[in-house]
N, C-alpha and C positions, 0 to 999 in steps of 0.2 A: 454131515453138512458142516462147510467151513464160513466163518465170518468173511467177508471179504470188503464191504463196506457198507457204512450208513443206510444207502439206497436200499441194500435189502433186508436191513431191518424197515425201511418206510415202508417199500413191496408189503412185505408180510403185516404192517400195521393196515394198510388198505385191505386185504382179504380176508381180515378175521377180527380184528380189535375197534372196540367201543372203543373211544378216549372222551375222559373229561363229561362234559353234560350230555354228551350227544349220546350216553348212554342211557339215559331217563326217555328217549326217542322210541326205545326199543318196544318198550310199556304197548304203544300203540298195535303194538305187531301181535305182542304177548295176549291181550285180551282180545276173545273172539269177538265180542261186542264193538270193538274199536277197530274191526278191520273194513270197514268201509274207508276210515282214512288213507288205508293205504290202496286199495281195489277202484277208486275212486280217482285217483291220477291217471290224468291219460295219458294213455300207449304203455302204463307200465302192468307187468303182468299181478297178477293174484300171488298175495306173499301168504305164505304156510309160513307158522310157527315151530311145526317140526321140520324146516328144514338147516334153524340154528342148530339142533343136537348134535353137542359134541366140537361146534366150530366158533364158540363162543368164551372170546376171552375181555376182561373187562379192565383200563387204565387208569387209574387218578380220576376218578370219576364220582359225581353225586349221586348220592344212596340214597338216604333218606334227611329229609329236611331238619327236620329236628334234630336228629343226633348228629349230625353232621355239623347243625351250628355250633352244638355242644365243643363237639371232637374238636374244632378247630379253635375255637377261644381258647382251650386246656393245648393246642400244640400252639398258641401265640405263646402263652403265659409262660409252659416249661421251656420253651426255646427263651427266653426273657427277651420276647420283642415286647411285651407290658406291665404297665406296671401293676402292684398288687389290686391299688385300685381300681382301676380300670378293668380288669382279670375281673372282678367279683360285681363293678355294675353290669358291665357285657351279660353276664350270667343271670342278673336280676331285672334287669330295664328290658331284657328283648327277651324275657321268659314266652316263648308262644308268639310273641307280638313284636312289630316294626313300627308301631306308633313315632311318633318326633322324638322323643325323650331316647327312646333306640338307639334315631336313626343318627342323634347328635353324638352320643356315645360311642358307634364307629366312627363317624366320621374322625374324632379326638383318639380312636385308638390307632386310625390308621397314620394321624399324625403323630404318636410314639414309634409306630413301627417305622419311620421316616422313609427315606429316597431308595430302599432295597427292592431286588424284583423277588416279589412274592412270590413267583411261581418255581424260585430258585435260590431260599434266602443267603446260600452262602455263596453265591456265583458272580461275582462283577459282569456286565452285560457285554464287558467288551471280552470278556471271556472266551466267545462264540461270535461267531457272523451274526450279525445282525439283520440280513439279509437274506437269513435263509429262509422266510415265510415267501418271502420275491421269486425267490428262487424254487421252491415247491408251486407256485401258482404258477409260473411259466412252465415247468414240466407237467401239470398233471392237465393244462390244455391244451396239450398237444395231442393232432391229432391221431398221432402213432399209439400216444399213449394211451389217449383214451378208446380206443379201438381194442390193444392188448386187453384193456381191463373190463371190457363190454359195459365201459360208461360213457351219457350220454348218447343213450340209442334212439331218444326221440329227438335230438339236433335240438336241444334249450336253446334262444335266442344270444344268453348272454353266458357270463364266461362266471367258469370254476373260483371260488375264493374259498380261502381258509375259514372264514368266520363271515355269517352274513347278520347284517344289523339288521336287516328287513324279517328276517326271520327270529330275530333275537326279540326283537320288538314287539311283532305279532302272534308270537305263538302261547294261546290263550289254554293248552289243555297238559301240560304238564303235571303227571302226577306226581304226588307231597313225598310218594316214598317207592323206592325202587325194589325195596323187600318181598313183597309178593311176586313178584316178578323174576325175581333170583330163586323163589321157590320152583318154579318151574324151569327154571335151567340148571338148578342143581346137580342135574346129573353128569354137567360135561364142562363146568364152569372154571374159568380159574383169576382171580383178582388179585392186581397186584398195581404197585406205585412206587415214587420215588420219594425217596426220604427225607428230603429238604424241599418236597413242596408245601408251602403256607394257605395256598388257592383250597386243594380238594388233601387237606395232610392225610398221612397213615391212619391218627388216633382219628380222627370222624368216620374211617373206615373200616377200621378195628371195633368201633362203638358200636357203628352200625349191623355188622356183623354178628357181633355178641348176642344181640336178638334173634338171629336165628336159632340159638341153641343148638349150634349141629355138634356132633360125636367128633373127639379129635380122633386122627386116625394116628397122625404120624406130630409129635410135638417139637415145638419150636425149636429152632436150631439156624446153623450160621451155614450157606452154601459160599460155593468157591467159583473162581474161574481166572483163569490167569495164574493161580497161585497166590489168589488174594480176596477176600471177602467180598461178597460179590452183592452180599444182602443178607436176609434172613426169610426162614420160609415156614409156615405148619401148613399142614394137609390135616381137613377133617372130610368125614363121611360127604363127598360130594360133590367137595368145593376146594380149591387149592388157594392159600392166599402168600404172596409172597413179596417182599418189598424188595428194592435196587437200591443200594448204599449209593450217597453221592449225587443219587439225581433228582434234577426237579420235576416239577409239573407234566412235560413234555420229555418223557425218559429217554428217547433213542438220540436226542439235540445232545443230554450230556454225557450220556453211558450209552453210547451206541451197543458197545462187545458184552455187557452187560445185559442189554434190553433183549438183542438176537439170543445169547444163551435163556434168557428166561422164554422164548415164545420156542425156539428150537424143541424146550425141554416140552413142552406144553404138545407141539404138533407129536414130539414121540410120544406121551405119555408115561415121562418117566418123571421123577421126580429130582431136582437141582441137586447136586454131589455135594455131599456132607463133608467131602476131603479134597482137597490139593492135586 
């Protein structure tokens, strides 16, 4: 399988990859108890849980809450988008709790970390099209498109968007931690991100992580492509975790040939080349 462009790294992020929050969605699927939420939409069929096994890959995504705030105050601090102080109240003021006293203290860190996009701290925004979220909302409602990808089979009224605020606003049953959940897709999982995102960083994912306690299989180490570091990757008993040097939030926007080699490696089941 050859890189040929962007698109079919998007192609492959539509048929198999969580990104971002939209993986804490999954939860619903995951507990039997919670499948009325999905069984309960009409005209759409009854979702099985086992029918993720094995096709279940996860991006720059919310784990769990708390170690996640952890993680990412410790990747503001070491990247020195804050300062000491601020590094050690974040840690102290929003222990467990978003009271005002918290919620003053982000607001003051994010005016440290000043006018950078968070979701790509080393990336000037004119870097990239700016247009390219325009531009994926016009192709994925089309109706050629959505026909290939057997979406939109019950004719929804209104039209496809990247991020919906009606949804972001009302959705009342989000679970606090994605760990249980990951326990049971253990077996075909693989998590991985880009290393200059500030939004969902590595370290809140590595934190996160670390509570599972899984068996390392294969230890940390530097993969290649191109003939050039491509990221870094360990494999424990289960779970593949693997980061993309260079990218942010949204991996295939800045490392496209980087994002297709990490899902390429994932659909074979081998593991990212140690060598050149």
């Amino acid at each position: 399988m050859e890189w040929r462009s962007i698109g079919d790294v998007l192609l492959l992020y539509l048929l198999i990859i969580m990104v971002s929050s939209s993986a804490i969605s999954i939860n619903a699927i995951a507990e039997e108890h919670d499948l009325d939420h999905i069984i309960a939409l009409l005209g759409q069929p009854a979702v099985k849980f086992s029918q993720y096994s094995g096709y279940v890959t996860v991006g720059n995504a919310d784990t769990d809450s708390i170690y996640d705030y952890i993680g990412t105050v410790n990747y503001w601090w070491s990247h020195a988008l804050l300062s000491d102080l601020t590094y050690n109240s974040l840690l102290k003021l929003c222990n467990n709790s978003f009271k005002n006293t918290c919620v003053d203290i982000l607001i003051y860190a994010d005016h440290e970390i000043g006018k950078i996009d968070q979701y790509n701290i080393y990336t000037e925004a004119c870097n990239y099209d700016l247009c390219t979220e325009s531009y994926t909302e016009i192709y994925y409602n089309r109706p050629d498109v959505q026909k290939a990808l057997h979406a939109n089979t019950t004719a929804i009224p209104y039209k496809w968007t990247a991020c919906s605020d009606t949804l972001f606003n009302n959705w009342k049953d989000a679970p606090a931690s994605m760990l249980p959940v990951y326990t049971k897709l253990i077996a075909a999982g693989l998590r991985y991100g880009g290393d200059t995102d500030a939004i969902v960083p590595i370290t809140a994912t590595r934190l996160s992580l670390s509570h599972l306690n899984l068996k390392i299989k294969t230890p940390w180490y530097a993969w290649y492509t191109g003939g050039k570091v491509g990221g870094w990757m360990e494999v424990y008993d289960g779970l593949t975790f693997a980061t993309v040097r260079g990218a942010g939030h949204e991996v295939p926007l800045t490392q496209p040939v980087r994002a297709f080699k990490v899902i390429e490696s994932f659909l074979s089941g081998k593991e990212l080349p140690k060598s050149e």
